[in-house]
C-alpha angles and dihedrals in degrees: 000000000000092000093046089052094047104044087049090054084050097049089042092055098041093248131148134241125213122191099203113260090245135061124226115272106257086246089093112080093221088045087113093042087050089045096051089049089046083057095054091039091063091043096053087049093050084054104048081051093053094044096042079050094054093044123096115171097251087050102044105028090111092056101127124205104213115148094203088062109044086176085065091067088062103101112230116268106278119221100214129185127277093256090070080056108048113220094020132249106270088281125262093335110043101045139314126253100251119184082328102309129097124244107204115217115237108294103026120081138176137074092295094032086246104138140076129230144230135245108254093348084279085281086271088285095108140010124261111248108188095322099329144100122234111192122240095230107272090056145066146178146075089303099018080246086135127072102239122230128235121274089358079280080285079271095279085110144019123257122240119184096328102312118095113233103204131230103238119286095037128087137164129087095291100022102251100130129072115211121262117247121241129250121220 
């Protein structure tokens, strides 16, 4: 709790914190536990100086400091022009610019947010085609979530988890054939 304490009164006052530039010899019996401090230490102050990097008054002036919420010192996301994403995110609609990285809106995906995606990933049964699934063979429709019939049930029957179940008069496994009448 000490450390917490000190390394926030550091943050609040704009001060630095240096871990020192060698770690303590392995005779000492706490030299991992200090190490492993030493470690943290260097990954909370690459990340105050990211965050004091990504803040601009008009972004971060609602940061708080308070040391019973550690989350409140995380500054809110910042939208940021298309110049901090290259090539931009597909605009409004497709996804914002956030720390550099887009953040693509429900329905768009990639690094650009310039794809579209497919419903239910195609449950891993097709590939998404601008926006659109089109079904490994075996299954069918919108999001290849149905195993597909054979032949379609030459469209004499409806299909139901892979097996035709044929309109009347027709019968085989994909409803080709018509019966053949009986003789008396």
């Amino acid at each position: 709790m000490y450390l917490l304490s000190l390394f926030l009164t550091i943050i609040v006052f704009g001060g630095s914190l240096s871990a020192p530039a060698t770690a303590p010899q392995p005779q000492c019996p706490e030299a991992e536990g200090v190490k492993a401090l030493l470690k943290r230490l260097a990954i909370l102050e690459k990340l105050v100086r990211d965050i004091k990097g990504q803040c601009s008054s008009s972004c971060c002036s609602n940061v708080q400091s308070g040391a019973d919420d550690p989350a409140s010192l995380k500054p809110p996301p910042c939208a940021q022009t298309a110049e901090d994403c290259p090539g931009g995110c597909g605009g409004d609609a497709h996804g914002t610019c956030v720390n550099g990285e887009c953040q693509c809106k429900d329905g768009y995906m990639g690094d650009k947010c310039q794809l579209k995606t497919c419903p239910e990933d195609c449950n891993d049964q097709g590939q998404c085609v601008k926006g659109r699934c089109i079904c490994f063979e075996g299954f069918s429709g919108l999001s290849c979530g149905f195993k597909a019939c054979p032949n379609n049930c030459n469209y004499h029957g409806r299909c139901e988890d892979g097996t035709c179940v044929c309109d009347s008069g027709y019968a085989g496994e994909d409803c080709s054939s018509e019966p053949v009448p009986k003789t008396a």
